[in-house]
N, C-alpha and C positions, 0 to 999 in steps of 0.2 A: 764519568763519575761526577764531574765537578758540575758538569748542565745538569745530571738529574738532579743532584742535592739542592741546588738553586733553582728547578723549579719544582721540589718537594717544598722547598721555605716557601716559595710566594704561592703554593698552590695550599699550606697550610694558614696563613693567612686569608686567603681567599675561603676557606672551610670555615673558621672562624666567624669570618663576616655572615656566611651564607646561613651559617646555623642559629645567630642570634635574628634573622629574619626567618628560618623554620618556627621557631618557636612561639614570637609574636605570631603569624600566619597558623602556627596547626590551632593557637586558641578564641584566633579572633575571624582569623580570614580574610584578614586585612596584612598588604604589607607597610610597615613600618619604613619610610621615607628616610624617616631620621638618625638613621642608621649611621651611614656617614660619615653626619655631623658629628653623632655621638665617637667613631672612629678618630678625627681630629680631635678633639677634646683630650680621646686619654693620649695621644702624643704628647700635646700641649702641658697635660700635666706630669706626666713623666722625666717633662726640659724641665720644667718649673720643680721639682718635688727632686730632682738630683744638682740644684745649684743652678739654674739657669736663669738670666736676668733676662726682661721686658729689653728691645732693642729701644734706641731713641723714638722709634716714630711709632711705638705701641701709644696708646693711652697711658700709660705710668711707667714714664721712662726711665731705666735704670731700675728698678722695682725688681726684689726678688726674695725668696724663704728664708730667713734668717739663719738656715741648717739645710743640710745638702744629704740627701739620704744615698745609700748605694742601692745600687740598680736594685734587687729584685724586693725590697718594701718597696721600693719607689713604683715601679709597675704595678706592685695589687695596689697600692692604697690608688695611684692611677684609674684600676679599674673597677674599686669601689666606687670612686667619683665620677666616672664615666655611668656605673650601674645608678646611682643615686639622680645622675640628670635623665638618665632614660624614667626613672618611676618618675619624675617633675613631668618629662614628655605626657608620659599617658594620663597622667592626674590632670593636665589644660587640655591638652588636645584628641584624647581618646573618651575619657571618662564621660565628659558632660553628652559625648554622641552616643554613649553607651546607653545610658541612662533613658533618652528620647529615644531608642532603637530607627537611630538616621541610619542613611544608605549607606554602606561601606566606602562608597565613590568619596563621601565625603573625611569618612576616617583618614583617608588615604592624601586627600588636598591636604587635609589638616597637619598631618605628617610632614608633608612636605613643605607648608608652611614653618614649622616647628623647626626642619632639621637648617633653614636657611635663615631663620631667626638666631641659631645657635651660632652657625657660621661666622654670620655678621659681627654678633657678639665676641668673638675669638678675633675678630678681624681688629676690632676698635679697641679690644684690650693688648693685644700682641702685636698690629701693625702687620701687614702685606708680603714680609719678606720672608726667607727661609731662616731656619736656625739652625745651628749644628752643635750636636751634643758636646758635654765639655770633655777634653780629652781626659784620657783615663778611664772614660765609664766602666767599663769593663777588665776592673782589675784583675789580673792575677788569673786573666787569660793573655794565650798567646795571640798574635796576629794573626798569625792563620795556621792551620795545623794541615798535615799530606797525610790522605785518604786515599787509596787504591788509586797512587800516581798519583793523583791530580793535588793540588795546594787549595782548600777552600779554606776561605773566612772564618774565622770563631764566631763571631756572630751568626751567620749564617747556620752553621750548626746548633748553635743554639737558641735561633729563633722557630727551628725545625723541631727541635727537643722540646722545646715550649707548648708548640703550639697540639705535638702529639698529644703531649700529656695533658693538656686544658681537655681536645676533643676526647681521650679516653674518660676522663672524672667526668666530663657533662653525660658522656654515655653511659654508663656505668649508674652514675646518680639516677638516671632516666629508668633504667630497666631493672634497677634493684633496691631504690628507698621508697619509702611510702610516700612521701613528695612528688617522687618522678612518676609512679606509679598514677597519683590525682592528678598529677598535671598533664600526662595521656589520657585520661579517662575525660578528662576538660576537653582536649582537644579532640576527643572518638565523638563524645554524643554530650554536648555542656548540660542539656535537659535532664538526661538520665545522672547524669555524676551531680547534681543537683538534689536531684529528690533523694540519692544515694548517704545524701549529707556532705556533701565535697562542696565547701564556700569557692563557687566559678571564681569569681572577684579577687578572693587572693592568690590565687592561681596567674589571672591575669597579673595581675599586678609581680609576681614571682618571673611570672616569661620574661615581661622587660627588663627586672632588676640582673637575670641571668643574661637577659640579649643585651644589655649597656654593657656589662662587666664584659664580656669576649669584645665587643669591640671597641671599649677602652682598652684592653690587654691588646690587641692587635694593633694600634694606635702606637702606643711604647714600642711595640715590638717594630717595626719599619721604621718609627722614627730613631730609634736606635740603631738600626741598619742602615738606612739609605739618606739620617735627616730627614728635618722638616720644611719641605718645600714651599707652605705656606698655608693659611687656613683651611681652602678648597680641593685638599691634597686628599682629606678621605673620603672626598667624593666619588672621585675615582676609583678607590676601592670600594665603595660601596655599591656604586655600578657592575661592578666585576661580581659584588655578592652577589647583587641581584639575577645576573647572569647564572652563577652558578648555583641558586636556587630552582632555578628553572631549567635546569640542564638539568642537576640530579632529580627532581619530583618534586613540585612544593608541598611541605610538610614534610619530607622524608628527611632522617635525622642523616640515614648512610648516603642519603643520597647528596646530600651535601656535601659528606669528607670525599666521596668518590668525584663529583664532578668538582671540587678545588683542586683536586689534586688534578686530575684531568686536567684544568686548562694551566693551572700554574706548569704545567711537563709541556704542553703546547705550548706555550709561551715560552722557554727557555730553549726548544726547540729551532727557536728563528735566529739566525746568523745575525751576527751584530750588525754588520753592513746593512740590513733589513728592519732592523727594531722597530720601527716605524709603522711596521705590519705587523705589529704581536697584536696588540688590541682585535684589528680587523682579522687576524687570525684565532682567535678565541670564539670571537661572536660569528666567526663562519662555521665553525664546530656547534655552537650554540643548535644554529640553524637546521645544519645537517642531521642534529638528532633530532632536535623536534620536527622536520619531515619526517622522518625516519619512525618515530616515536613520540609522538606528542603530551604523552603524559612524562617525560623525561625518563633518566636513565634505569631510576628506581620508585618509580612513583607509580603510586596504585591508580587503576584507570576509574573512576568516578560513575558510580552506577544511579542511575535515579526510580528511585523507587514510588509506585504508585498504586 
């Protein structure tokens, strides 16, 4: 009980990442690099926005919010700040390529310039080291609560509860408001949802502001579990998104919750003696389905029409 709930948490955080890169991708077809980045960022703000000060060797040492919020404003206003640097991403480095109709090859460098521009920036403001949330975050839960035998984490369960209910509202939003609704029809045929009267442009602009917000909210969410190991930490998971984008179907929304969870269950899988091969055990599953399956696990196969 206690390995699957722990890797339900990290396989919903992996969902999280993978679906704020569907969503850039089903309306542009480009993936967004800067994912990440923007992943470190709502950690960073979630330290900062619950009482957490700049270490000596940040750029503004000792520096911190004159007010300590509790965790859960602290996480969304996190991952509105998170959703607000992703619209800055696409306003330099998506938009002006929009605009010239450049090769996506290049949206994509641009991204990646963007998300190691961010980093950097986290780097020279915060300093190199890890930081560890201030105790007490989590008031007025237990340390850990017994679940069918086993003793798991509060946290852990609760980044598990979190992260269902983000991915159920984003679905939901998707298949039943008139939003989600434009912003499919953006992503099926941008031409036709165009002359339909559907502004493509604010649509775009809408995917990122929702793909920054999940991975700022996943950002708080681990760094509230495991700490902040240091600015290049949601690189790592953002790798993992990417992975699990491509495992479930790029552009598939289900495909995404299924292959997070998928590899975050593979991944908890591996004996502790072994951790060292969770990664390399992930991206061999990776592999295995795309032999297997190359359009991933729920991804529609691509027909070219002529």
């Amino acid at each position: 009980m206690q390995t699957l709930l722990n890797g339900a948490a990290a396989g919903g955080v992996y969902a999280l990442v993978a679906l704020g890169y569907t969503l850039v991708f089903s309306v542009l077809g480009v993936i967004n690099f800067a994912q990440g980045a923007l992943f470190s960022l709502g950690g960073y703000l979630t330290f900062l926005l619950m009482g957490g000060r700049i270490s000596a060797n940040g750029g503004l040492p000792g520096w911190g919010l004159p007010l300590a919020l509790p965790f859960a404003p602290a996480l969304l206003l996190a991952a509105m700040g998170a959703a607000l640097a992703s619209l800055l991403v696409e306003r330099l480095a998506f938009a002006p390529l929009r605009q010239r109709n450049a090769e996506p090859l290049l949206s994509l460098i641009t991204s990646l310039g963007a998300g190691l521009v961010l980093v950097n920036l986290l780097q020279l403001l915060m300093g190199a080291e890890g930081y560890a949330f201030p105790a007490g975050t989590l008031t007025g839960l237990p340390a850990a609560i017994s679940l069918g035998g086993a003793r798991i984490r509060s946290v852990q369960v609760l980044l598990l509860v979190i992260c269902a209910a983000a991915v159920l509202l984003l679905t939901l939003w998707l298949e039943r408001s008139r939003g989600g609704r434009a912003l499919r029809a953006v992503a099926e045929d941008p031409t036709t949802a165009r002359l339909l009267g559907i502004d493509s442009d604010a649509m775009v602009r809408l995917a990122f502001l929702l793909s920054g917000a999940l991975a700022g909210l996943g950002g708080g969410l681990v760094g509230v579990s495991v700490s902040l190991p240091g600015p290049y930490f949601g690189i790592g998971y953002g790798l993992k998104g990417l992975a699990v984008l491509v495992l479930g179907g790029l552009g598939s929304v289900p495909g995404a919750i299924a292959g997070g969870l998928l590899m975050g269950l593979a991944e908890a899988l591996v004996p502790a003696d072994a951790s060292g091969w969770r990664d390399a055990l992930a991206f061999a599953i990776l592999f295995a389905v795309l032999l297997l399956r190359p359009s991933g696990l729920l991804g529609r196969r691509l027909v070219e029409k002529v």
